[in-house]
N, C-alpha and C positions, 0 to 999 in steps of 0.2 A: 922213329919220330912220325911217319907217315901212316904208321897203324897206330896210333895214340890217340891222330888226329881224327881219324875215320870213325874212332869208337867212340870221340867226345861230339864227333858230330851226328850219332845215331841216336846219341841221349837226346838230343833238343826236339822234341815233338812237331811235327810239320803242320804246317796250316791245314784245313781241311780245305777240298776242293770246292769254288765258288762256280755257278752257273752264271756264266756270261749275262750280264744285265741284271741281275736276283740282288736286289738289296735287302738289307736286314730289318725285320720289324718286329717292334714291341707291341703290348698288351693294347690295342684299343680304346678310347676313354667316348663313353657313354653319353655321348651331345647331347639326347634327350631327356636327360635324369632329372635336372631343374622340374623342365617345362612338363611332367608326367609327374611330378609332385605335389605341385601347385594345381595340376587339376583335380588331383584326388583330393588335396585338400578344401574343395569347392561343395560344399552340399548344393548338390543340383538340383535335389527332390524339392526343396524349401524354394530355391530359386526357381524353381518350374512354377511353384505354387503360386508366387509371388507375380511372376512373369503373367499366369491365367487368371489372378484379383485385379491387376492395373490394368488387362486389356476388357476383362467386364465389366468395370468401374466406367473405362470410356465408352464403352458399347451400350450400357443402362439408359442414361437419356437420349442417346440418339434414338434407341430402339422404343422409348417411352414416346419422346416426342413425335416417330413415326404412326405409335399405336393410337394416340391420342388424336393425331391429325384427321386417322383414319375413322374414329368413331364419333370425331367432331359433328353435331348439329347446330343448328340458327335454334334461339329460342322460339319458343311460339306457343308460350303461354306462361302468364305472370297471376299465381292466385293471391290471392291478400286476408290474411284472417288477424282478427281483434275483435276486440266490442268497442265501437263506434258510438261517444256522445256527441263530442262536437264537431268530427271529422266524420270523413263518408268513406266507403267503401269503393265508393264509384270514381270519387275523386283521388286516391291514391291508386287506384289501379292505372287510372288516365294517365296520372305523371311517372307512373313506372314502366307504360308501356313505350315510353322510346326504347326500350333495351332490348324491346319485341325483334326477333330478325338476328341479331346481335352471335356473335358467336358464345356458345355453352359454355365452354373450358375457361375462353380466352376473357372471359368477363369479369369485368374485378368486382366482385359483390363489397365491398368497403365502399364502392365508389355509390352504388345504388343507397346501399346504407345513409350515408352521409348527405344523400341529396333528400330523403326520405326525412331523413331531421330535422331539415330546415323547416318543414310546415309546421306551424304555432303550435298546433294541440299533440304533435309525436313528441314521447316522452322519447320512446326509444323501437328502433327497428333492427331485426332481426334476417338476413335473407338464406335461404341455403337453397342448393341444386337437388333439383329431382331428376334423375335420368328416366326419359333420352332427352329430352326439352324442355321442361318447367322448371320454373322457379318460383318457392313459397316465401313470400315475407310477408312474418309475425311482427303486429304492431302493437304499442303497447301507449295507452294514451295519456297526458299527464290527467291528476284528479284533484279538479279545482276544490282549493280550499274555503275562498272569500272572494269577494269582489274589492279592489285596487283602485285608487286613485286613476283616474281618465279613462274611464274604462274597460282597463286590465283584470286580469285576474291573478290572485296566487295560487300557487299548485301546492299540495299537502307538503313535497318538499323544500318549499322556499320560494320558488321561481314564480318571477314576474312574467308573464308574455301577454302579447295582445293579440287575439284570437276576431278575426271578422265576427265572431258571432256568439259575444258574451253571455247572451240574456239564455244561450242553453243551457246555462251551469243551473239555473231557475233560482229558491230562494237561498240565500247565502247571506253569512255575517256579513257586513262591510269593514274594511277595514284600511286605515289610511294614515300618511304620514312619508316620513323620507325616505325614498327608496334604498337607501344603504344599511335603512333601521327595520326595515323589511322584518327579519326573522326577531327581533325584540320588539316588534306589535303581536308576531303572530304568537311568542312564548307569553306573552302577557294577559293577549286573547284566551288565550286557552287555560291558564289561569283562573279567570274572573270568570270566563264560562262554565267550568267547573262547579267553582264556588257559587255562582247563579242558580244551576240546574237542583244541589246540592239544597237552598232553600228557595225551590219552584218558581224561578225567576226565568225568562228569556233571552239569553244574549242577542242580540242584533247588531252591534258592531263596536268599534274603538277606534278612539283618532288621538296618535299622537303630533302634536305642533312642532314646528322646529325650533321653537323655544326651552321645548322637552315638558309641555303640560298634558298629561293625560285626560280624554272626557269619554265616555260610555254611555250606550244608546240600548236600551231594554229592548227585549221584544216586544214590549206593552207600550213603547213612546215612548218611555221617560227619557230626558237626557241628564245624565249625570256628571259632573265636573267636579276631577278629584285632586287637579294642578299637579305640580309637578315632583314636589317633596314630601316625604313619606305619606307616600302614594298607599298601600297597602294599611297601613294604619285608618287612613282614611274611609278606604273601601269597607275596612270592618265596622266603621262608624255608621256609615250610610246603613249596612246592613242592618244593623242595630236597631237602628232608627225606623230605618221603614218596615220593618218584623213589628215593633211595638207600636208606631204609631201612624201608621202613613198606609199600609196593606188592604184596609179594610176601606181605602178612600184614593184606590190608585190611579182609580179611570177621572178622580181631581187634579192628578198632578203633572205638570207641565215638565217642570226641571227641577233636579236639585244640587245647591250646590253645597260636596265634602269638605270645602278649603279653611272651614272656618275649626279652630283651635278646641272649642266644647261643644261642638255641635253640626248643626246643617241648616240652611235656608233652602227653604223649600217655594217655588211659584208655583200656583196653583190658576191654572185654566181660564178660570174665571176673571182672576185677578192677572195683568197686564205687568206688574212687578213684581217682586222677590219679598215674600216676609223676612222678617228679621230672624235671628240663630234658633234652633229650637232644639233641645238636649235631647 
């Protein structure tokens, strides 16, 4: 029994010996593996890229507004070029020279523009920078078309203004009537002048009333009154008329008036009233 025991206890494999304090360890687990993945997966080059466009972006106008500071001068000199009828040269230069002194850069040329407008006869101003100090503004002046009701004048594009010093525009149509019918005197004008020059006539002006009756003013004196309804019919009457009978007697004729249905009355110079219709 006692060697039985001995032989069943040499079968049981004995612990292997353990070093006093040595405890047992497993594989390791890799703390950094996340955190080392997520940075490869970072395109850095793009991101570096990206990092040196936002810091240049910020650094552009600091470093412009530096450059600019530094190359900044005070105007000190204002040229002025156009061709000059009713304005002067000498008088827009005077009113542009407040700007004189003024800083280069920092100058709002829209503001100069804008003040430049205001005078009667500028159509339109122009200004741009000459470095190191000048500035050129191009003037460009309106081009009277007739003379206006109270003194005014119209300019070829429409516009009314009253200019200090009308009687430079020299000889001109006249032409007259309500200011809101402005450009239907002046499409009318030009019309009839047309058709004037067309058979060796003068125009010298047109008035419409605010009734809406048209009357017409020769070069030659005549006054013509052609009312207000079928105005054009009329005028072709007149012409008619005065080609056959009235041209060869015109330094006789006072006024005439179209209003009449087969004809025209004509006053003659001499004569202080109107004759009667004449076909």
């Amino acid at each position: 029994m006692i060697e039985n025991l001995l032989i069943r206890s040499r079968a049981i494999p004995s612990e292997p010996p353990r070093r006093r304090g040595a405890t047992s360890v497993g594989p390791e687990r890799d703390r950094f593996g996340a955190v080392r993945a997520v940075l490869q997966a970072v395109p850095w080059l793009q991101v570096g890229l990206g990092a040196v466009i936002v810091l240049l972006a910020g650094l552009v106008p600091w470093g412009t507004g530096k450059v600019l500071g530094a190359m900044d001068q005070q105007i000190m000199a204002i040229d002025v070029n156009g061709d000059f009828i009713g304005d002067s040269r000498t008088a827009i230069e005077r009113q542009a020279g407040r700007w004189i002194g003024k800083s280069y850069f920092a100058t709002d040329l829209s503001e100069i523009k804008a003040d430049l407008e205001q005078r009667p006869w500028v159509e339109s101003a122009a200004v741009r920078r000459v470095w190191p100090d000048r500035l050129v503004v191009d003037i460009r002046e309106k081009k009277p078309l007739a003379y206006w009701t109270d003194g005014r004048l119209v300019s070829r594009k429409g516009e009314l203004f009253r200019p200090p010093n009308p009687e430079v525009a020299g000889s001109l149509p006249r032409l007259s009537g309500p200011d809101e019918r402005v450009r239907d005197v002046i499409k009318m004008g030009q019309t009839i002048s047309d058709r004037l020059v067309a058979h060796g006539l003068g125009f010298a002006g047109l008035s419409l009333e605010a009734r809406g009756a048209w009357s017409l003013k020769l070069a030659n004196g005549i006054d013509v009154e052609l009312g207000r309804d079928q105005v054009r019919d009329r005028f072709d009457r007149f012409l008619t008329v005065y080609e056959t009978r009235l041209a060869s007697r015109s330094d006789e004729v006072s006024r005439i008036d179209a209003r009449y249905t087969n004809g025209v009355a004509v006053q003659w110079k001499q004569a202080k009233g109107a004759s009667g219709p004449n076909s």
